[in-house]
C-alpha positions as CSV (number, residue, x, y, z in Angstrom):
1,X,0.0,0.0,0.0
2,X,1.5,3.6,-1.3
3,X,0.5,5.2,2.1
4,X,-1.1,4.6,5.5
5,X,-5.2,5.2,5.7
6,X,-4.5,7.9,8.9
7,X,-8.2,8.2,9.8
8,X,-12.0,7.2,8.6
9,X,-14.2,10.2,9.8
10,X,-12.8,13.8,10.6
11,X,-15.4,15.5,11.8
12,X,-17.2,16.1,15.6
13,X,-20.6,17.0,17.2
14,X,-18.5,20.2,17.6
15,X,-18.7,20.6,13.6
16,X,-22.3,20.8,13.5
17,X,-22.5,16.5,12.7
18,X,-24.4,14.5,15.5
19,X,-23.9,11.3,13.4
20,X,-21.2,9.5,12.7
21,X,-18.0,10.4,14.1
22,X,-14.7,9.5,15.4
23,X,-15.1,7.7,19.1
24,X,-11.3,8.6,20.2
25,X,-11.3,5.7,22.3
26,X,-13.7,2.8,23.3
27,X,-14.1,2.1,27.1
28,X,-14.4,-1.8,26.7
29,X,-11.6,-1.9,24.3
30,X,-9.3,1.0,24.0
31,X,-10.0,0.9,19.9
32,X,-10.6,3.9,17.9
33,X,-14.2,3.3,17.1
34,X,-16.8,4.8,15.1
35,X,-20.1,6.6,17.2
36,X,-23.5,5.7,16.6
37,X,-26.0,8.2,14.1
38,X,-28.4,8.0,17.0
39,X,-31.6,9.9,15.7
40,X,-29.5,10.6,12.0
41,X,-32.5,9.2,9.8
42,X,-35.8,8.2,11.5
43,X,-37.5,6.6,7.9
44,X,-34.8,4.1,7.9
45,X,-36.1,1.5,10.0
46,X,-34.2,-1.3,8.3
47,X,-33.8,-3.7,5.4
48,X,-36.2,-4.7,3.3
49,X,-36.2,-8.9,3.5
50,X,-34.4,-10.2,-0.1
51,X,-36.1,-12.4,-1.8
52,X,-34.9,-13.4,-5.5
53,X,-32.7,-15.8,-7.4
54,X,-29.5,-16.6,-6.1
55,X,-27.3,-13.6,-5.8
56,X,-24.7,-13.5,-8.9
57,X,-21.4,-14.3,-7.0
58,X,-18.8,-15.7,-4.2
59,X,-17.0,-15.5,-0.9
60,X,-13.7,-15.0,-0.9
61,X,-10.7,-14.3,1.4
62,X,-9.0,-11.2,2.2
63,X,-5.1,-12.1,3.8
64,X,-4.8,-9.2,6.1
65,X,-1.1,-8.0,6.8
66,X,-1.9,-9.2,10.4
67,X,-2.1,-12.4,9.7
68,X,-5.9,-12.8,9.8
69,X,-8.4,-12.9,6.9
70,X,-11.8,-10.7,5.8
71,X,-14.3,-11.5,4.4
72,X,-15.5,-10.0,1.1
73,X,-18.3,-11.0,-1.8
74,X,-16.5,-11.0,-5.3
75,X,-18.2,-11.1,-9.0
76,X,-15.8,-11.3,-11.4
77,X,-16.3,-10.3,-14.8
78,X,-17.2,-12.1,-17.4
79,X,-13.1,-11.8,-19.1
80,X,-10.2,-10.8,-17.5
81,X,-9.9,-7.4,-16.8
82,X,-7.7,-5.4,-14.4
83,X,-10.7,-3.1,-13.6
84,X,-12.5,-3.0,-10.3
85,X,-15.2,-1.4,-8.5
86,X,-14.8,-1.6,-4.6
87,X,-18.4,-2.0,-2.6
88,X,-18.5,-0.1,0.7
89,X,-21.2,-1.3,2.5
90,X,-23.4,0.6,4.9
91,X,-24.1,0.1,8.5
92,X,-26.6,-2.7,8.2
93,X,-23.3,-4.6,7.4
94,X,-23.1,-6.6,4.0
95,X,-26.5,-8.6,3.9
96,X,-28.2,-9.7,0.7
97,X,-29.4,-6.5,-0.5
98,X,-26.0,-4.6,-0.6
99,X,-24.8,-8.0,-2.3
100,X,-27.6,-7.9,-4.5
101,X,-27.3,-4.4,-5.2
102,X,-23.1,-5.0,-5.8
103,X,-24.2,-7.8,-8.6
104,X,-26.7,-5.1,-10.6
105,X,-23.7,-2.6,-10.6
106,X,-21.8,-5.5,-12.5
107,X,-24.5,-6.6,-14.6
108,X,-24.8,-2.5,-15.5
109,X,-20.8,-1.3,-15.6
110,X,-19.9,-4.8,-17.2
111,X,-16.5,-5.9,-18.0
112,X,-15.7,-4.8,-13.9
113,X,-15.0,-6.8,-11.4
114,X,-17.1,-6.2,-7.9
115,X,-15.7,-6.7,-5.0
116,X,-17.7,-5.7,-1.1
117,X,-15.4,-6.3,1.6
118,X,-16.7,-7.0,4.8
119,X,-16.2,-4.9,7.5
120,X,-18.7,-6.7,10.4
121,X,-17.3,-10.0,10.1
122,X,-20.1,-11.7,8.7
123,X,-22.7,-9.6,11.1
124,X,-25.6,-7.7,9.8
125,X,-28.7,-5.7,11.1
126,X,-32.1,-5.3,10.8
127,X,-33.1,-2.8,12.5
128,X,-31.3,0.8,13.3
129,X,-29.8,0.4,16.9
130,X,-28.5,-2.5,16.1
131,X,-26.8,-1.2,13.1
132,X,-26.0,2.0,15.5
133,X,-24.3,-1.0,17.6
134,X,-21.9,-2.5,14.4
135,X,-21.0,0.8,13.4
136,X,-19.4,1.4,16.7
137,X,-17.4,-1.7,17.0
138,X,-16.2,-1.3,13.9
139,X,-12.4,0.3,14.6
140,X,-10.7,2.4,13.0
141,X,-7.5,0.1,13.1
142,X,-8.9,-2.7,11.6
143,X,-10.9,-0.6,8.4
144,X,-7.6,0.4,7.4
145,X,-6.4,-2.8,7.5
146,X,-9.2,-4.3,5.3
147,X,-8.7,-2.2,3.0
148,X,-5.3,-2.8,2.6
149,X,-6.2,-6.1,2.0
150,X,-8.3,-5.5,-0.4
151,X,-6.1,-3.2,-2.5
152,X,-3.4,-6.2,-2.1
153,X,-6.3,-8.6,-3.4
154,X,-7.0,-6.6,-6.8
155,X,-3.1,-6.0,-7.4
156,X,-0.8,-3.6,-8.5
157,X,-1.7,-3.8,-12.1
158,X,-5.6,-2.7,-11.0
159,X,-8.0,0.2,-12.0
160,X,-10.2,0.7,-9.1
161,X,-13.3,2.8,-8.8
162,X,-14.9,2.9,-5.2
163,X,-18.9,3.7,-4.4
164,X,-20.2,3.5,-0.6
165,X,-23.3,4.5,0.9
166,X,-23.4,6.7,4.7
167,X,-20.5,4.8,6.9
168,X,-20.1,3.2,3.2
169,X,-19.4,6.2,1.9
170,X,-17.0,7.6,4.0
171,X,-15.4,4.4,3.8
172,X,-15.7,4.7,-0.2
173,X,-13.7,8.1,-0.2
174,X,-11.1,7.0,2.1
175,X,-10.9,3.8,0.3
176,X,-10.3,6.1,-2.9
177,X,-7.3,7.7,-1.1
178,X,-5.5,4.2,0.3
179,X,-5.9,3.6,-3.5
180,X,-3.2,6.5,-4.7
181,X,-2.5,6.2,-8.3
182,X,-4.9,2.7,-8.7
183,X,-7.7,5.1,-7.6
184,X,-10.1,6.1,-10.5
185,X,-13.1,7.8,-9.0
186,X,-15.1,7.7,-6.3
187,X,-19.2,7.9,-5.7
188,X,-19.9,9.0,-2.3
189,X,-23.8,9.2,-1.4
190,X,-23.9,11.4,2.2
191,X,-21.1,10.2,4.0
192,X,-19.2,12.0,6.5
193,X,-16.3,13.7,4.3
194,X,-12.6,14.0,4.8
195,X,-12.0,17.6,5.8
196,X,-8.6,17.6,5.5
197,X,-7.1,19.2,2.2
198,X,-3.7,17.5,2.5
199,X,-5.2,13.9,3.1
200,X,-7.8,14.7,-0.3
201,X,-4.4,15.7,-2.2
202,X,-4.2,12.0,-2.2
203,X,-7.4,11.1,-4.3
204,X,-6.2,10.3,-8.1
205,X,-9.7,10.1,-9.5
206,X,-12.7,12.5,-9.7
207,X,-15.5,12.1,-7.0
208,X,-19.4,12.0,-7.7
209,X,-20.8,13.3,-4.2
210,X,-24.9,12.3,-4.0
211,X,-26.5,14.3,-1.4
212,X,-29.7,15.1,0.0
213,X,-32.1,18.5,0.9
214,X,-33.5,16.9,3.8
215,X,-30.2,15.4,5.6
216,X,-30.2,16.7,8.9
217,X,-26.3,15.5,9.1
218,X,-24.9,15.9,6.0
219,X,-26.3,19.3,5.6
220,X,-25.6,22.3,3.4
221,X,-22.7,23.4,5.9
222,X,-20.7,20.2,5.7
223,X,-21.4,19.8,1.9
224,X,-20.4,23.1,1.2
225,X,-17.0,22.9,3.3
226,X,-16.3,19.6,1.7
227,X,-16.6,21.2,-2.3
228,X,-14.1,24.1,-0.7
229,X,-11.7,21.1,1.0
230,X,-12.0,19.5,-2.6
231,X,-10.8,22.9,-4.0
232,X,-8.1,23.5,-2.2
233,X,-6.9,20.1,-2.5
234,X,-7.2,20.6,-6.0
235,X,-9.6,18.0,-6.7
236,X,-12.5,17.5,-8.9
237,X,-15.7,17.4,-7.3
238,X,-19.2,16.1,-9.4
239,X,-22.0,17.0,-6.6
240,X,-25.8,16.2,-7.4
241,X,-28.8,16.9,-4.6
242,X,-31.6,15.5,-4.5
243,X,-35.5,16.5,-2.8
244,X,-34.7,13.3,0.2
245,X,-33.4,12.3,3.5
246,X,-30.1,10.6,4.2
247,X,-30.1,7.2,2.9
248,X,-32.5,7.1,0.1
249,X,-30.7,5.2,-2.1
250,X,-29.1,2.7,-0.1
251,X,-29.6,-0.8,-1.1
252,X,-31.6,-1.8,1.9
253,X,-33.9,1.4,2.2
254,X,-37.3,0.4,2.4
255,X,-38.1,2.7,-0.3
256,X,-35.3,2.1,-3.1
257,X,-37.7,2.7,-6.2
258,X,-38.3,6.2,-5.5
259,X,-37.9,9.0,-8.6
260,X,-34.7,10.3,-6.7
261,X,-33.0,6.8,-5.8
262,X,-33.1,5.7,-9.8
263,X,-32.0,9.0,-10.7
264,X,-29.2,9.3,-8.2
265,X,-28.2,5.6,-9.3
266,X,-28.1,6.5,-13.1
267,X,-26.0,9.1,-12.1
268,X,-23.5,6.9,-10.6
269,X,-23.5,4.1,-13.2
270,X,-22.9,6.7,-15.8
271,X,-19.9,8.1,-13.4
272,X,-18.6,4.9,-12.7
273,X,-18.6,3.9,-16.3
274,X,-17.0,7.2,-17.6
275,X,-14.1,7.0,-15.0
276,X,-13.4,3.0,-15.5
277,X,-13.4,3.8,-19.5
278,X,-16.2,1.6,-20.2
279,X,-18.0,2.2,-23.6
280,X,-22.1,2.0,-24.5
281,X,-23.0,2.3,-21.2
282,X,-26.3,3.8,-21.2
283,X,-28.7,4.6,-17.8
284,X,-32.3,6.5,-17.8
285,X,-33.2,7.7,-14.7
C-alpha cells in the first residue's frame, strides 16, 4: 500500500455533525471506534427482507497483513480485466441486498470486477440500533487494515473505482485515497467527508458526491465545506442533490424505487462507467 489510511471520519458534534463520528477511544476496548447516528434518519427502520434468485457471485478471502483474513463478496467479470469497482457497504453490514445491489452494478458497468469487503465479520442488522451497535465496534485500526487487504487482493496492475453508501461512503472516499495512483473515481452518497485538504491531495480520481435537501447530518454546511476542502486540495468534485433524506438510495432502504434513488443511481453508473473507460454504457433515470 503507497501510504497509510491515517483516519475514517474527521469530523465532531462540535462541527455541527451528530452522526457518525470518530469515538477517540472505546471504554471496553481502548480501539478507535466509530459513534453511533443515533436519531440521523428516522425513515430508515431497516432492510427490506431479499427475496430473489441466487445472488450473482462468491465469498472470498482477504489475507490481512496481520495475519488474519476478511471476508468479502467477489463477482468477477465475465473476461479478464484489471478493472475493479470496490463496494462499501453501509451500516446494516453486507446482507443480501448490498450484495444484490453490488451484482446489478456489475450486470450494468460490465467488463468490472465487484468486489464488497466485509467490514462486520459476517454480522448484519435489521433494525437501526443494532446497526448503530456494528457501526461502533467497527475500529478504525482494523478498516484500514481491510482495505489494505483489499487493494493487495486486486493487485498492483488494477484500476479501481470505489462507491459507498453513509459509513459506506466515507469508507468509499477514504478507500479512494488508500488507492493513490490505482484510484479512478469515487461515488460518495452522504457520507461523513474528509476535511482535510492535505489527506484529499491524495485522491487520483474525480469524486461523484450524491447528497440530500432533507439530511439533517450531512447538511448544506458540511457539503459546502467539503466542495471548498476538494478545492483546495485541487480535486474534482461532481455534486448532485436531490429532494430526500439521508439514505435514500441505499440498497436496503425500504423505499429504493423512488424518482430520486433511480435517478441518483443512473448518475452513478454513468460516473462509474466514464471513469473506469467503459464504452455504451447507457442509464435512464
Amino acid at each position: 500500500m503507497a501510504g497509510p489510511l491515517h483516519s475514517l471520519v474527521f469530523l465532531s458534534a462540535a462541527c455541527g455533525i451528530h452522526g457518525m463520528v470518530l469515538d477517540r477511544t472505546c471504554p471496553q476496548t481502548g480501539a478507535v471506534t466509530f459513534t453511533t447516528m443515533v436519531g440521523a434518519r428516522t425513515t430508515l427502520e431497516g432492510p427490506d427482507t431479499f427475496e430473489s434468485e441466487p445472488i450473482a457471485g462468491e465469498w472470498v478471502q482477504l489475507p490481512c497483513s496481520d495475519g488474519s483474513k476478511a471476508k468479502a463478496w467477489l463477482i468477477p467479470a465475465a473476461l479478464k480485466t484489471d478493472r475493479w469497482l470496490l463496494v462499501c457497504h453501509p451500516w446494516f453490514g453486507l446482507n443480501d441486498a448490498t450484495r444484490a445491489e453490488a451484482a446489478r452494478l456489475a450486470t450494468e458497468l460490465g467488463g468490472t470486477n465487484v468486489l464488497c469487503p466485509d467490514m462486520f465479520h459476517g454480522k448484519t442488522s435489521t433494525d437501526r440500533n443494532s446497526a448503530a451497535a456494528l457501526m461502533g465496534s467497527l475500529s478504525v485500526k482494523y478498516a484500514r487494515t481491510v482495505i489494505a487487504a483489499a487493494r493487495q487482493y486486486v493487485g498492483p496492475a488494477a484500476e479501481v473505482a470505489t462507491i459507498g453508501w453513509g459509513m459506506g461512503a466515507t469508507l468509499s472516499l477514504q478507500a479512494a485515497i488508500a488507492m493513490g495512483h490505482q484510484g479512478a473515481g469515487c461515488v460518495f452518497f452522504y457520507g461523513v467527508p474528509e476535511e482535510d485538504p492535505l489527506l484529499l491531495a491524495g485522491l487520483h480520481g474525480p469524486v461523484l458526491g450524491i447528497f440530500a435537501e432533507e439530511d439533517a447530518m450531512i447538511n448544506t454546511d458540511v457539503v459546502s465545506r467539503f466542495a471548498r476542502n476538494m478545492a483546495k486540495a485541487g480535486k474534482q468534485l461532481q455534486m448532485e442533490t436531490y429532494k430526500a433524506d439521508n439514505g435514500f438510495a441505499d440498497p436496503s432502504d425500504l423505499h429504493p424505487g423512488t424518482k430520486a434513488a433511480r435517478s441518483a443511481n443512473a448518475r452513478a453508473i454513468a460516473f462509474l462507467a466514464n471513469v473506469l473507460h467503459l464504452a455504451n454504457i447507457a442509464t435512464k433515470p
